[in-house]
C-alpha positions as CSV (number, residue, x, y, z in Angstrom):
1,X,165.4,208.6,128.1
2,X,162.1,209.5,128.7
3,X,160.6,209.0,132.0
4,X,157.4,206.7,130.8
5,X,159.9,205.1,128.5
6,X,162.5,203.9,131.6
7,X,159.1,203.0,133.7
8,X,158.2,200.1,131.6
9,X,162.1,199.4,130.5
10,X,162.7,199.1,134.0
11,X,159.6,196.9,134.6
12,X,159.1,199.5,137.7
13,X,155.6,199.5,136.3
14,X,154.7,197.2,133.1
15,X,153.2,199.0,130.5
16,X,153.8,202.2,128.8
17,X,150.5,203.6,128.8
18,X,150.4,202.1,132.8
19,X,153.0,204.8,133.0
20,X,151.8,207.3,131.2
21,X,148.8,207.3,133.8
22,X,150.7,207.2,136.7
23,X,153.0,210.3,135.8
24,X,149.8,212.1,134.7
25,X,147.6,211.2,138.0
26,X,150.4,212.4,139.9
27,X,152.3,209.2,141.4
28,X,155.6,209.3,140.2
29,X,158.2,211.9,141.2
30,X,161.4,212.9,140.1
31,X,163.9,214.1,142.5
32,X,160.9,215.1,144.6
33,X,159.1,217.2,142.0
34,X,155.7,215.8,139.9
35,X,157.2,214.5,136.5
36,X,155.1,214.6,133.1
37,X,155.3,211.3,131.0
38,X,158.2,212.8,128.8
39,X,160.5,214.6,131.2
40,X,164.2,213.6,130.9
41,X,165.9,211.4,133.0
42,X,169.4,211.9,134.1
43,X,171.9,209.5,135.9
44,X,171.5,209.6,139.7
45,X,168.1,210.6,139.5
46,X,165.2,209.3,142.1
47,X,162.1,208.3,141.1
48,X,159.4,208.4,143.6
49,X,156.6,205.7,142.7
50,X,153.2,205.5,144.7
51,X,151.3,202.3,144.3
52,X,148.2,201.8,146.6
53,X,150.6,199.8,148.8
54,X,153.7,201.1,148.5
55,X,155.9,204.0,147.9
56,X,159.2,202.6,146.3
57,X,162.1,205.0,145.8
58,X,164.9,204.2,142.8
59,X,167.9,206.0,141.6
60,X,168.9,205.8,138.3
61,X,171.9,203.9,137.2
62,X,171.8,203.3,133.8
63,X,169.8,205.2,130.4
64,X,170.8,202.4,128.1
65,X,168.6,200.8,125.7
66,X,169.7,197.3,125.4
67,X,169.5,196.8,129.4
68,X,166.2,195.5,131.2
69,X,164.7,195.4,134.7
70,X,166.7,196.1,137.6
71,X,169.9,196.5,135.7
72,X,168.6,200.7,135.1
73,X,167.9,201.1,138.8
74,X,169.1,200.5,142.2
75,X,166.3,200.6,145.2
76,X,166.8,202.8,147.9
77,X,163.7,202.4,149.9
78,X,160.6,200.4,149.9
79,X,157.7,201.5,152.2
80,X,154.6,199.6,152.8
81,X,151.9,202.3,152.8
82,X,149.2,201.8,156.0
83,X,145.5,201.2,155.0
């Protein structure tokens, strides 16, 4: 599944072009590396997601299509970022 595709499936952020932006301005990271709007997603990966007040990092746990929200991902940490 694509990475932009799982963002808004996941409702980690909720819209597909919302996504598309934050991959492309640099936000999200997979397994620690910038990720492009179409990279691949593989089980146990993290996704790194900067907001401007947090940093939440996921790990995959499911690629299928007919689940939603937090049934694709399992939090690992949550970080309130300082202003």
């Amino acid at each position: 599944m694509r990475l932009d595709k799982f963002l808004k499936s996941s409702s980690l952020i909720k819209r597909r072009p919302l996504a598309q932006a934050a991959c492309k301005g640099g936000r999200v990271l997979v397994n620690g590396k910038v990720a492009k709007p179409g990279t691949g997603l593989k089980l146990e990966d993290e996704i790194t997601i900067f907001t401007s007040a947090y940093k939440i990092v996921v790990r995959v746990k499911s690629l299928s299509e007919k689940e939603r929200g937090e049934e694709l991902y399992e939090v690992i940490k949550k970080d309130r970022l300082e202003e």
